[in-house]
DSSP file (Angstrom, degrees, kcal/mol; ACC not computed):
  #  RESIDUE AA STRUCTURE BP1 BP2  ACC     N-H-->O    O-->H-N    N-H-->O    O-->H-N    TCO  KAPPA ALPHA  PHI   PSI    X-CA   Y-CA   Z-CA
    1    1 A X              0   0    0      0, 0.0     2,-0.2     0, 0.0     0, 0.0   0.000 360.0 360.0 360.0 135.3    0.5  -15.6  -78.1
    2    2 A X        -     0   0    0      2,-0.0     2,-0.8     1,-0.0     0, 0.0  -0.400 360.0-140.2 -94.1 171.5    0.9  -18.9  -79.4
    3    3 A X        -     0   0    0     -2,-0.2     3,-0.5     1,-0.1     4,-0.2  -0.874   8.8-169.8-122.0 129.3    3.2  -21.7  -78.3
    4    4 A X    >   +     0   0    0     -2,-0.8     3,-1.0     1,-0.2    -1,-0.1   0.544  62.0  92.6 -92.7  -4.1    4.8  -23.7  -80.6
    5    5 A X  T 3  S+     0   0    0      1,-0.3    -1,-0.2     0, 0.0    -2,-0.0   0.960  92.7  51.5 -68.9 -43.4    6.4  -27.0  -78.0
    6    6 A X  T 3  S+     0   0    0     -3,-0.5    -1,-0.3     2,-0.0     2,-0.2   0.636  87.1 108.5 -88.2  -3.0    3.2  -29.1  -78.8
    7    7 A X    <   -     0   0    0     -3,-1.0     2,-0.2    -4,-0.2    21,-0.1  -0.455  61.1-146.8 -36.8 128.2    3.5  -28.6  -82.6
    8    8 A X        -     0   0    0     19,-0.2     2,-0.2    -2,-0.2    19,-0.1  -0.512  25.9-102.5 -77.9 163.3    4.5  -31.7  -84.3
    9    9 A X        -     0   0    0     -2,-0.2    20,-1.8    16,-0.0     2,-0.4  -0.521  15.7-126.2 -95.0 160.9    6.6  -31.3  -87.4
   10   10 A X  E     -a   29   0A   0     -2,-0.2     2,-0.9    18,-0.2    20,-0.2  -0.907  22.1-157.3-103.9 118.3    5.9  -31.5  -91.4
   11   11 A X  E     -a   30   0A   0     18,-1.1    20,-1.1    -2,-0.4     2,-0.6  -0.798   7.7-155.1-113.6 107.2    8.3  -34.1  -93.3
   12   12 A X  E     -a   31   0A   0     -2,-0.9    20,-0.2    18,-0.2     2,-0.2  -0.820  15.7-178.4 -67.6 103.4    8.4  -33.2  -96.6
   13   13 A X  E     +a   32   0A   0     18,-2.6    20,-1.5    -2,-0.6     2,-0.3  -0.677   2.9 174.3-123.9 149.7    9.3  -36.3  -99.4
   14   14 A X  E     -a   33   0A   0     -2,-0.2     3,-0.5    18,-0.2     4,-0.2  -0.916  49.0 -66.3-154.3 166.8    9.7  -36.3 -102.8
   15   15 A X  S >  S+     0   0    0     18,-1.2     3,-0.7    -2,-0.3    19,-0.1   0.485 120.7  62.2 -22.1 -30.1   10.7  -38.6 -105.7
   16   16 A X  T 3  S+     0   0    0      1,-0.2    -1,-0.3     3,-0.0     3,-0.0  -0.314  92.7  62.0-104.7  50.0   14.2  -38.9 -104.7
   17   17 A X  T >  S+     0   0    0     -3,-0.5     3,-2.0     3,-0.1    -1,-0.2   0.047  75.2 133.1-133.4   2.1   13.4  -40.5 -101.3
   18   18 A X  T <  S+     0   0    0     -3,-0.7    88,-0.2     1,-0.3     3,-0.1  -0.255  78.0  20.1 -70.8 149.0   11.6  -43.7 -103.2
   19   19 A X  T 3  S+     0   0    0     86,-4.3    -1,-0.3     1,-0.2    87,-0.2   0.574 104.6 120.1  83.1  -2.7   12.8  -46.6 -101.7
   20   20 A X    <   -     0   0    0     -3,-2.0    87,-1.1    85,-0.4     2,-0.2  -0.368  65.8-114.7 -87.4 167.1   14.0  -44.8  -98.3
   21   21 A X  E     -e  107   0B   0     85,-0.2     2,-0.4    -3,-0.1    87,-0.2  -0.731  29.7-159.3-109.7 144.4   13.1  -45.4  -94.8
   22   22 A X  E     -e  108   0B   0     85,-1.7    87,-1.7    -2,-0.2     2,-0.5  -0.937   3.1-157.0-146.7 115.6   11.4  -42.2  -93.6
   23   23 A X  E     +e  109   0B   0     -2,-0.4    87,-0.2    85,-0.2     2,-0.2  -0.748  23.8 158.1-120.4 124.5   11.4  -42.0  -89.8
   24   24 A X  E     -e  110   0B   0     85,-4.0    87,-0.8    -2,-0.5     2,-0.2  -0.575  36.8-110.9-126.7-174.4    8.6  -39.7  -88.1
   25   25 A X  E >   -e  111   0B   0     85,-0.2     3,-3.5    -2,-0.2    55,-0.3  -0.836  35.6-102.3-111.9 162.7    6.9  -39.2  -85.0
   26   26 A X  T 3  S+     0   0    0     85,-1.1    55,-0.2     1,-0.3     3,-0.1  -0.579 125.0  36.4 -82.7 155.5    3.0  -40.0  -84.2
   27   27 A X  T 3  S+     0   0    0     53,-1.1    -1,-0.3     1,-0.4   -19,-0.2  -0.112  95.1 122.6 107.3 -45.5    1.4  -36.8  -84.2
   28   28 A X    <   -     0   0    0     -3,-3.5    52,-2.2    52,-0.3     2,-0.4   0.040  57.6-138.7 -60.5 160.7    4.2  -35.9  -87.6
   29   29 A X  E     -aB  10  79A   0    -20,-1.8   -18,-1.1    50,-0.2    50,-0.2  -0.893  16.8-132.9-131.9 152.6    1.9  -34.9  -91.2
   30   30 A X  E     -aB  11  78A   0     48,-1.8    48,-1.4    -2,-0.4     2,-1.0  -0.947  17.9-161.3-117.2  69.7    3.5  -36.5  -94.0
   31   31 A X  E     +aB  12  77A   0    -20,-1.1   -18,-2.6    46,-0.2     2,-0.9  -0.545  15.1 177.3-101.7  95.9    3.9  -34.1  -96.9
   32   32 A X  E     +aB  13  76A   0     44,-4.1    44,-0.8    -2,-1.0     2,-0.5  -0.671   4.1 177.2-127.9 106.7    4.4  -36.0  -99.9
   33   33 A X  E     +aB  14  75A   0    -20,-1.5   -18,-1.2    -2,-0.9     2,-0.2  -0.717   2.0 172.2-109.3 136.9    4.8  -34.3 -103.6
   34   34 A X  E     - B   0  74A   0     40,-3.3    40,-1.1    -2,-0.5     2,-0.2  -0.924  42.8 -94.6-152.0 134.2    5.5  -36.0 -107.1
   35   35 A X  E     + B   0  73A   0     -2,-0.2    38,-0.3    38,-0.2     2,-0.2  -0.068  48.1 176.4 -55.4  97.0    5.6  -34.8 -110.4
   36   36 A X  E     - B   0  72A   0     36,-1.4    36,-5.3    -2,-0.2     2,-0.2  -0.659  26.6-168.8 -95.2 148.6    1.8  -35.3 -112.7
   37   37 A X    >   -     0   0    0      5,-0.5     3,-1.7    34,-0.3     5,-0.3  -0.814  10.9-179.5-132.0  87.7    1.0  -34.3 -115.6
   38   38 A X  G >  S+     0   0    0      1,-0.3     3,-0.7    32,-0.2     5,-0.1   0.570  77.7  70.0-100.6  -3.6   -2.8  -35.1 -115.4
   39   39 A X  G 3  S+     0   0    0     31,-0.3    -1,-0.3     1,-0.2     4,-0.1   0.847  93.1  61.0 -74.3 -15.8   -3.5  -33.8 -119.1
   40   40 A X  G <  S-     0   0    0     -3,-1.7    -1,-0.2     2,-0.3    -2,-0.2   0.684 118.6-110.7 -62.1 -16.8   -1.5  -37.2 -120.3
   41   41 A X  S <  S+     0   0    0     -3,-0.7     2,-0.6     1,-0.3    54,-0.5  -0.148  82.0 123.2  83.0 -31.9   -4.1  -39.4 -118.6
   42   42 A X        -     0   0    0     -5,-0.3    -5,-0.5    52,-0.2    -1,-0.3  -0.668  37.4-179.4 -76.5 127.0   -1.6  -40.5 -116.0
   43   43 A X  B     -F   93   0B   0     50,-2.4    50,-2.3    -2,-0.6     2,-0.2  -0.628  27.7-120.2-105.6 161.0   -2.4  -40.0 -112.6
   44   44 A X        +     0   0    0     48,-0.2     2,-0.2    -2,-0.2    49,-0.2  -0.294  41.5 172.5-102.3-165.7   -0.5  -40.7 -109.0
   45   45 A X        -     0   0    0     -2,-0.2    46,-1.5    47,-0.1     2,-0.0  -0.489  34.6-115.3 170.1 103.1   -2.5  -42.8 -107.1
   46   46 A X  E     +G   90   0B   0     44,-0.2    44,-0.2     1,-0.2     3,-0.1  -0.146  27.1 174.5 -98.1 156.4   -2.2  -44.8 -103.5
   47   47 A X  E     -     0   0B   0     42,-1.7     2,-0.5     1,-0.4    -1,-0.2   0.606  66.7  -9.7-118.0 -46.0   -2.3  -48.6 -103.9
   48   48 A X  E     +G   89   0B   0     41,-1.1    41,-1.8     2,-0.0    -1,-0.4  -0.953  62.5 136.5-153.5 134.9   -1.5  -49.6 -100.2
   49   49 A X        -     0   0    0     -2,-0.5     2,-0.6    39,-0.2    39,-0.1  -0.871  55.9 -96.7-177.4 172.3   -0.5  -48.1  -97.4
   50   50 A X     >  -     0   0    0     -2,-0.3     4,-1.3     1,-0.1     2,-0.5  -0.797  16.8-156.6-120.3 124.4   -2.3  -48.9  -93.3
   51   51 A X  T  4 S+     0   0    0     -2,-0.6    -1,-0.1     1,-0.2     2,-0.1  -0.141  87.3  71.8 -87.0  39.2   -4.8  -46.6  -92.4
   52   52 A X  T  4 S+     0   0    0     -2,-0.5    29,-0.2     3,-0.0    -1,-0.2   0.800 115.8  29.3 -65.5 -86.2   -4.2  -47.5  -88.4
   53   53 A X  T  4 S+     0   0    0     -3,-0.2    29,-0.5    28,-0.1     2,-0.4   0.412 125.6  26.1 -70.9 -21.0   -1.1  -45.6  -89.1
   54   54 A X     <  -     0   0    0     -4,-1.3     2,-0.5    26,-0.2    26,-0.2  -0.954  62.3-159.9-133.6 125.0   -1.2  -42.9  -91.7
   55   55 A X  E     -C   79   0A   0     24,-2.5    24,-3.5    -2,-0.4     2,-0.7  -0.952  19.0-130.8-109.5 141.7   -4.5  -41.1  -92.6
   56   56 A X  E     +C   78   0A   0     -2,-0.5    22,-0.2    22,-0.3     3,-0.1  -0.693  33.8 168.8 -83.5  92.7   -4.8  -39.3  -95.7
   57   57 A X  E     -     0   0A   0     20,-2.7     2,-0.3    -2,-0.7    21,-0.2   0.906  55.9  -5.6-102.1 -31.4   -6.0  -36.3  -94.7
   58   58 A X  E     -C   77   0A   0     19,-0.6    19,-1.1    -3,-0.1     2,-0.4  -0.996  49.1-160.4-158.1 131.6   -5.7  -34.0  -98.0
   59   59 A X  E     -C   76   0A   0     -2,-0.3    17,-0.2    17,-0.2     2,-0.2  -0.998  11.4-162.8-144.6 153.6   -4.4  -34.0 -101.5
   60   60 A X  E     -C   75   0A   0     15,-1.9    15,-0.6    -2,-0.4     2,-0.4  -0.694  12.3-153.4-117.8 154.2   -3.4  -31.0 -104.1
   61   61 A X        -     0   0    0     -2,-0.2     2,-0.2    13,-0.2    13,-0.1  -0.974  17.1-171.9-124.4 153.3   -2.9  -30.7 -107.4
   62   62 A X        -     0   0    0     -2,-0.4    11,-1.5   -26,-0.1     2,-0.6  -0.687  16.5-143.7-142.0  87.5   -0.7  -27.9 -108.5
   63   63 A X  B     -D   72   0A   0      9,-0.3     9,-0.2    -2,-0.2     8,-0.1  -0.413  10.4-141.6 -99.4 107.1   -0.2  -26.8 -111.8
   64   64 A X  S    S-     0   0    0      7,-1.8     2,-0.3    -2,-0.6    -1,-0.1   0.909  84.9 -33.7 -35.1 -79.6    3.8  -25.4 -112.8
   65   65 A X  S    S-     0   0    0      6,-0.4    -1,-0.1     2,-0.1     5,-0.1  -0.791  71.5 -93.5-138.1 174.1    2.1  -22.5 -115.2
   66   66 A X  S    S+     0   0    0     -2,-0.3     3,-0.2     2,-0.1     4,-0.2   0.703  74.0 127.5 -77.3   4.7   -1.4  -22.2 -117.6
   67   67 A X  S    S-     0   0    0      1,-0.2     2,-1.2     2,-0.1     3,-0.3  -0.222  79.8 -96.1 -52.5 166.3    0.1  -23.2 -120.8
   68   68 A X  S    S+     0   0    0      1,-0.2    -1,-0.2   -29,-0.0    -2,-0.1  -0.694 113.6  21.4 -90.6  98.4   -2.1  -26.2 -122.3
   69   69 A X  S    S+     0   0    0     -2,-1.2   -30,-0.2    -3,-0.2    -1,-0.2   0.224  82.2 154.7 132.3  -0.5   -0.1  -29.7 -121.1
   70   70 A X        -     0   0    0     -3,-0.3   -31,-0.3    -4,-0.2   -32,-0.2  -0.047  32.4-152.4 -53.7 151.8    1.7  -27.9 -118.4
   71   71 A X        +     0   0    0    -34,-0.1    -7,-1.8    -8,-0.1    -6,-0.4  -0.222  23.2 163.2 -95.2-160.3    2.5  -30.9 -115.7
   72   72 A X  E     -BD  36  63A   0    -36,-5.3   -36,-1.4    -9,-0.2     2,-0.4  -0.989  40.1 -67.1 163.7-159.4    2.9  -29.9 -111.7
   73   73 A X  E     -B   35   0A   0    -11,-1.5   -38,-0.2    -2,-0.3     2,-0.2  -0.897  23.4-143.7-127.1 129.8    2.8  -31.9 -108.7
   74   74 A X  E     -B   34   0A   0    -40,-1.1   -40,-3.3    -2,-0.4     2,-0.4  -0.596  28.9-157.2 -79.1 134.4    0.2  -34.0 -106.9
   75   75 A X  E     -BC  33  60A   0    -15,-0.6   -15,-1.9    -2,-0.2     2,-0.4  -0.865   6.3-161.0-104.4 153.1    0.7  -33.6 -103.0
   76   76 A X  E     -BC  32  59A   0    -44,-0.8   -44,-4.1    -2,-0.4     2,-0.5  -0.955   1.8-156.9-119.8 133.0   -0.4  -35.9 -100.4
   77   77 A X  E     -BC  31  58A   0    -19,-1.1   -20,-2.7    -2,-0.4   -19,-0.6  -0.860  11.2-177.6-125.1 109.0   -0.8  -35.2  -96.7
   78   78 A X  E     -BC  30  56A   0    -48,-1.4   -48,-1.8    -2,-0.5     2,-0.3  -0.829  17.6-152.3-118.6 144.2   -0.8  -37.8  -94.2
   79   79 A X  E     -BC  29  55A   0    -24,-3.5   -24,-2.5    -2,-0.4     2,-0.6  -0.702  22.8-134.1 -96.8 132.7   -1.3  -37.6  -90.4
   80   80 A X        +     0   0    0    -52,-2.2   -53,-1.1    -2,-0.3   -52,-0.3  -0.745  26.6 177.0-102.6 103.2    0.6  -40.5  -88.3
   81   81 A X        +     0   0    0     -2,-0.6    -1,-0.2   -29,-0.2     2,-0.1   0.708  50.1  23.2 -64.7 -46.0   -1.7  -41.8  -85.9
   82   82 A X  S    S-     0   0    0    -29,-0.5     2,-0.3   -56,-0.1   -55,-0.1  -0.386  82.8 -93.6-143.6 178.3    0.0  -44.7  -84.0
   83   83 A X  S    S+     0   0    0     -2,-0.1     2,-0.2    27,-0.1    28,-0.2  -0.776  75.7  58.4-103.8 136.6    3.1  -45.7  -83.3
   84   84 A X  S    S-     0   0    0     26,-0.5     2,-0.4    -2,-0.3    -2,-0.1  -0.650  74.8 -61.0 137.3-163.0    5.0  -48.5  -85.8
   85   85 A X        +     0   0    0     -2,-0.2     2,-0.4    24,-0.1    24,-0.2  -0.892  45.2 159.0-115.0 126.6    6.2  -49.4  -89.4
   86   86 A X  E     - H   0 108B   0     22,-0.9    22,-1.0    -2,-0.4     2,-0.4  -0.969  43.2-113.0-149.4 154.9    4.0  -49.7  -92.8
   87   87 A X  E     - H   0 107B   0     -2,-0.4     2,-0.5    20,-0.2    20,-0.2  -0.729  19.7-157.0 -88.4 109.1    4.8  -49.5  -96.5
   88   88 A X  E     - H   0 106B   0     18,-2.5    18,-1.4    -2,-0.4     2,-0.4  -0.884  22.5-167.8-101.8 135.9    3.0  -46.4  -97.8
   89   89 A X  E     -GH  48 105B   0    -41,-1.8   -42,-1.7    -2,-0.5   -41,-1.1  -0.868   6.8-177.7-125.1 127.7    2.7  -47.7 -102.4
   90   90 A X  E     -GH  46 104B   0     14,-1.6    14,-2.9    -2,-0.4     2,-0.4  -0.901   8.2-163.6-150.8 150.6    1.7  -44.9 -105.0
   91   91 A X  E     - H   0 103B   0    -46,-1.5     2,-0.4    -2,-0.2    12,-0.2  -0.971   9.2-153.5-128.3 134.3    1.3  -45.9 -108.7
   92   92 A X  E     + H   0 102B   0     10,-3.1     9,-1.0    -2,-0.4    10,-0.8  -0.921  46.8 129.7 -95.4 158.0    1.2  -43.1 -111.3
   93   93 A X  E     -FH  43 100B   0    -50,-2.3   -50,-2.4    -2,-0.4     2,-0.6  -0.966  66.6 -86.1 179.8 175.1   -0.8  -44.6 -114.1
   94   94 A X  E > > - H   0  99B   0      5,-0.6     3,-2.8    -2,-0.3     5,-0.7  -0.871  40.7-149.7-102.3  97.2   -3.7  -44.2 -116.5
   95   95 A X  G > 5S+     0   0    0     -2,-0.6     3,-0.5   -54,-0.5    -1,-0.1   0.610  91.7  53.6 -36.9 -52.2   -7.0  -45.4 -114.6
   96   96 A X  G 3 5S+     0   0    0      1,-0.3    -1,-0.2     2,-0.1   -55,-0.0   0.463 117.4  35.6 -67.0 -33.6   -8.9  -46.6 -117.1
   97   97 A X  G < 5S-     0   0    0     -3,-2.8    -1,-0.3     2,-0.1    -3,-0.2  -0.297  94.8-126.2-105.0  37.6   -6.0  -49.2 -118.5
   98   98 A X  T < 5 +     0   0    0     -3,-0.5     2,-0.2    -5,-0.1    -3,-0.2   0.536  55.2 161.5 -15.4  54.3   -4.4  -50.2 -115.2
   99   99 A X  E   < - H   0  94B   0     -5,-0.7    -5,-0.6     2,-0.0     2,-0.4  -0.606  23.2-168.4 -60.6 122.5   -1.5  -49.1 -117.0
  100  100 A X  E     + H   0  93B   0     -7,-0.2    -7,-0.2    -2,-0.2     3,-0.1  -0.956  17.2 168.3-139.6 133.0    1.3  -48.4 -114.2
  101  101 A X  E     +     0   0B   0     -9,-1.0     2,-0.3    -2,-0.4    -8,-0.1   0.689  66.2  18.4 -99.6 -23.5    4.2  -46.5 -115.7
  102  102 A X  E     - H   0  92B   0    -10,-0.8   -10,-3.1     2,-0.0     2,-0.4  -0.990  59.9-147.3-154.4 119.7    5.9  -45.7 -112.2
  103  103 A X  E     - H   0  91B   0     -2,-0.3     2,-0.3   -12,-0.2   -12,-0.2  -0.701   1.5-160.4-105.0 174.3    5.9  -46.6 -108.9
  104  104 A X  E     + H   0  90B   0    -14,-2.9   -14,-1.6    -2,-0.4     2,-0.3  -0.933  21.5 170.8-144.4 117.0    6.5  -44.6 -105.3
  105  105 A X  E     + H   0  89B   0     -2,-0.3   -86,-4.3   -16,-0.2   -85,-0.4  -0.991   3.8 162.3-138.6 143.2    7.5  -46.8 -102.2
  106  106 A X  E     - H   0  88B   0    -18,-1.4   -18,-2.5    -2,-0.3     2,-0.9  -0.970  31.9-139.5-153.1 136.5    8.5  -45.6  -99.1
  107  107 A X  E     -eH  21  87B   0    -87,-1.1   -85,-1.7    -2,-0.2   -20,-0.2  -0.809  21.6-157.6-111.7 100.5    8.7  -47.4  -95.5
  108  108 A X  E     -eH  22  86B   0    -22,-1.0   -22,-0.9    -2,-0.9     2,-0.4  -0.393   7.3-169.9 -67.2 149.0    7.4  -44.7  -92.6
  109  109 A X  E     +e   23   0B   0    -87,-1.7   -85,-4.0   -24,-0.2     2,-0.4  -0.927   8.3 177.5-139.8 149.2    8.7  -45.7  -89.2
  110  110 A X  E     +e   24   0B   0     -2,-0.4   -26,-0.5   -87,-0.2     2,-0.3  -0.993   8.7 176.7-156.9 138.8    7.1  -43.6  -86.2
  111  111 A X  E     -e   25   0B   0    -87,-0.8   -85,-1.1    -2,-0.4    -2,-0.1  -0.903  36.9-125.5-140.4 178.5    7.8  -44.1  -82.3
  112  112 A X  S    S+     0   0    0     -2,-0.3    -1,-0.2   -87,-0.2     2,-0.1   0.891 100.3  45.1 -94.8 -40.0    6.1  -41.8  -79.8
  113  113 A X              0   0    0      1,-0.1   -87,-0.1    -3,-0.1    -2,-0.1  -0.218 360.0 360.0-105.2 161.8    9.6  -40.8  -78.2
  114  114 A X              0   0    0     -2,-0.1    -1,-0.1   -89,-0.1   -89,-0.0  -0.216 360.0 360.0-146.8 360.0   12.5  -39.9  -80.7
């Protein structure tokens, strides 16, 4: 039988948290989905964020249905390692142009204690 007291939790964020303070614990994964449409050419993207304190452990693509142009949402999963505050920056844009149509900015805050 497992025991769940040393789990850490998963904080899910989404588009309507840009610009928010997002307050976790080390040890928290960082579950962060926003809408793509990767057939436009535009892509999400990380510009900045400090990999003392969140690692980028995994990212999904997810597609809404098969039609041809259907969007969906890229997720991002980040582990918080350490204790303190950094500015995690995602661009959606077209790679090729450094075209950025959209940003996503978020400030994670982590203590070991809550």
């Amino acid at each position: 039988m497992f025991s769940n007291f040393n789990l850490k939790k998963m904080i899910t964020i989404n588009n309507t948290d840009n610009g928010k303070k997002i307050l976790t614990k080390k040890g928290d994964v960082i579950k962060l989905q926003l809408p793509e449409n990767p057939t436009t050419g535009y892509f999400w993207k990380i510009n900045a964020h400090d990999e003392n304190h969140l690692k980028l452990t995994e990212k999904e693509n997810e597609i809404s249905n098969k039609a041809v142009g259907a969007g969906g949402l890229k997720t991002f999963y980040f582990k918080v390692m350490n204790e303190g505050i950094s500015e995690l920056q995602i661009a959606l844009g077209n790679p090729w142009e450094n075209d950025t149509v959209e940003t996503f900015n978020v400030t994670i805050e982590s203590k070991n204690k809550g």
